[in-house]
C-alpha positions in Angstrom: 133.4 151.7 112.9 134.7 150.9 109.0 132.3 149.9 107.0 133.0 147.5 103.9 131.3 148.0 100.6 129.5 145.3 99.1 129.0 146.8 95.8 132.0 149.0 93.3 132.3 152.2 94.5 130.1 154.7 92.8 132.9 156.9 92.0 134.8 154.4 89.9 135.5 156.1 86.9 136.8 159.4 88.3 139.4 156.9 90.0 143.1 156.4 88.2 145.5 153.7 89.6 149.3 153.1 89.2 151.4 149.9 89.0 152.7 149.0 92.2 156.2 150.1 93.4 157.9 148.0 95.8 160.2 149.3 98.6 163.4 150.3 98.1 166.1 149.7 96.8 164.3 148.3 94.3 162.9 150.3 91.2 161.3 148.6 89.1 157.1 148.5 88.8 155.2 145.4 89.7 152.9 145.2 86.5 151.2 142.4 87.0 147.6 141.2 85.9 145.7 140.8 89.1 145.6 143.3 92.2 144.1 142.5 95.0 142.9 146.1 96.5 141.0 144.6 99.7 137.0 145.8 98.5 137.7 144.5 95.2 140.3 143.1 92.0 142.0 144.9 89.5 142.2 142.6 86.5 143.4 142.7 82.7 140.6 141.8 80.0 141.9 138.1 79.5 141.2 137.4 83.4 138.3 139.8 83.6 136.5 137.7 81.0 137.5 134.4 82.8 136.1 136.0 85.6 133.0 136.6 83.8 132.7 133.5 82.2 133.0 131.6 85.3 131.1 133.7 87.9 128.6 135.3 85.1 126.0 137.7 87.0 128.2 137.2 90.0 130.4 139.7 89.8 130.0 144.1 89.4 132.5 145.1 86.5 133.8 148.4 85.5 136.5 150.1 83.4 139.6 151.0 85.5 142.6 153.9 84.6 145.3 152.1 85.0 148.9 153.9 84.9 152.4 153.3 85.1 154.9 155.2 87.3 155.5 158.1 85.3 151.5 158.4 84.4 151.4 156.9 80.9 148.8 155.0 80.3 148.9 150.8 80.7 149.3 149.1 77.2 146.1 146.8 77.9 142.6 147.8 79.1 142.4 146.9 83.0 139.2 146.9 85.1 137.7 146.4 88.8 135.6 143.1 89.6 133.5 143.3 92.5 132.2 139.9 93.7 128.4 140.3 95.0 127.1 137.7 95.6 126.7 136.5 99.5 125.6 133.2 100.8 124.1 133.6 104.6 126.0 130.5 106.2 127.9 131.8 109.0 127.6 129.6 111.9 127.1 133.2 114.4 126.7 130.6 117.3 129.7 128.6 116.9 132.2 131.6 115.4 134.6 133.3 117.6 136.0 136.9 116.8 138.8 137.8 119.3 137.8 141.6 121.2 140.7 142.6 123.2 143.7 141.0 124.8 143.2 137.0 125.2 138.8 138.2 125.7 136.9 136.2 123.0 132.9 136.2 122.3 130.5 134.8 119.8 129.6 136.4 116.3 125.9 136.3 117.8 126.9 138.7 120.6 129.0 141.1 118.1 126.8 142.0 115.5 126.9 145.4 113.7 123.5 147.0 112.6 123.6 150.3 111.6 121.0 152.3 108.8 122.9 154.2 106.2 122.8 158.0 105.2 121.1 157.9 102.0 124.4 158.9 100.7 126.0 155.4 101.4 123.2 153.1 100.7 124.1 152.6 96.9 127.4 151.0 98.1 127.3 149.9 102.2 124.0 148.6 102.5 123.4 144.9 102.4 120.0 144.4 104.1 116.4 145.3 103.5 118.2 148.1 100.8 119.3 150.3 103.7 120.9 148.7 106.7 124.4 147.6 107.1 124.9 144.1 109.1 128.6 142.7 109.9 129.7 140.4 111.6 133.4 140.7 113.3 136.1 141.8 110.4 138.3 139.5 108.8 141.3 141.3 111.4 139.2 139.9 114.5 138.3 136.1 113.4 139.5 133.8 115.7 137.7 131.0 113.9 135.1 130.4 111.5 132.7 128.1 111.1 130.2 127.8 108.6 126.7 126.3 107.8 127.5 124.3 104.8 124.3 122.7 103.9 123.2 126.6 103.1 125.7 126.7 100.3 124.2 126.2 96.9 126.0 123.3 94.9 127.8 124.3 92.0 128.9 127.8 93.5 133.1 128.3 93.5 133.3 131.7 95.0 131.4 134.0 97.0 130.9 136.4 99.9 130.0 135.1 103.5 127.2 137.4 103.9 128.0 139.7 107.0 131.4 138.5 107.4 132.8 141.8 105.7 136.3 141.7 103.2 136.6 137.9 103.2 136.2 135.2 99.9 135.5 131.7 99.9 136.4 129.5 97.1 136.5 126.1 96.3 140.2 124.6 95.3 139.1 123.5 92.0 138.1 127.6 91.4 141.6 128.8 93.4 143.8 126.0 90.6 142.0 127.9 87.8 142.5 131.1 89.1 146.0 131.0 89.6 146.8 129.6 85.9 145.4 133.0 84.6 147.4 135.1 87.0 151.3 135.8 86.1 152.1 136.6 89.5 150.9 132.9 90.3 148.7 132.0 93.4 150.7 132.8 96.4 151.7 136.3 95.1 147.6 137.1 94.5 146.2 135.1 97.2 146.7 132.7 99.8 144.6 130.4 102.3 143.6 130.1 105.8 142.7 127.9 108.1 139.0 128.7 108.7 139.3 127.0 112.2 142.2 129.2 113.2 141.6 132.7 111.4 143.4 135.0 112.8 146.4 133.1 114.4 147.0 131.7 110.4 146.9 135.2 109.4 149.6 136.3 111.8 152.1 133.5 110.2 151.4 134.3 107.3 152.5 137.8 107.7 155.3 137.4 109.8 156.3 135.1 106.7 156.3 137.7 104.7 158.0 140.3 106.4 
């Protein structure tokens, strides 16, 4: 089993980073100002304080070394944004995750509930300050469905509790997001069919092969 964090990793700061390099033949670095790197972003200070701004106490923020290729430092400061907080409203009874080949089954039947180390609470844990509960990964979603009248109004982004390395956002949020990033939306980020998860998914990586 893989856990997910649900806070920055502690070691952080003894972390350094380097501007993507895309396949050959190309050569040139991909220095861009957002990074998607799965637990959390990598953003310049411009979109780190729009981050801020918007999502305020939302959000776990620290200094990031970022690097070029050849190890120099980046021109601008760059740091990791952690989005913490987590609205419980995953319908478990109605939610499919897919468990082997064409075998389906409910969230409420595949729930993972496992207490920590003590080593791994400060990052992992996500119930009662010691206990890690997920739901079926991202990978494994057939479809999701969600309780809506448990999301606060007012709130543009945000973890599904238990549902580890996924987002929601409204659209209004996504259309301000992407004017801040250089590498516009559909290099950062994309969207998926909630009702079709994993099948969406698929496309869209086949798309970008």
């Amino acid at each position: 089993m893989q856990c997910v964090r649900w806070r920055l990793p502690q070691s952080i700061d003894k972390l350094a980073y380097r501007f993507p390099k895309p396949p050959a033949p190309f050569s040139q670095e991909i220095v861009r100002n957002f990074y998607h790197l799965d637990e959390y972003f990598v953003v310049d200070e411009p979109l780190k304080d729009f981050l801020a701004e918007e999502l305020s106490d939302n959000i776990e923020v620290a200094a990031m070394d970022m690097r070029h290729q050849d190890g120099t430092p980046a021109e601008l400061p760059y740091f990791a944004v952690k989005v913490v907080r987590s609205v419980e409203c995953v319908a478990t009874d109605r939610s499919v995750a897919l468990i082997g080949r064409g075998a389906t089954d409910l969230f409420a039947r595949r729930v993972v509930n496992v207490t920590l180390d003590k080593d791994a609470i400060a990052e992992f844990a996500n119930v009662d300050g010691r206990r890690y509960v997920a739901y079926p990964p991202f990978s494994m979603t057939r479809g999701l469905h969600l309780n809506e009248e448990r999301i606060p109004p007012g709130i543009s982004l945000f973890q599904p509790a238990y549902w580890p390395g996924a987002l929601i956002a409204t659209p209004e949020f996504v259309n301000r997001l992407s004017e801040y990033c250089d590498g516009g939306w559909s290099y950062n980020f994309w969207a998926i069919d909630q009702g079709n998860v994993l099948t969406a998914y698929l496309d869209l990586m086949r798309m970008l092969r």
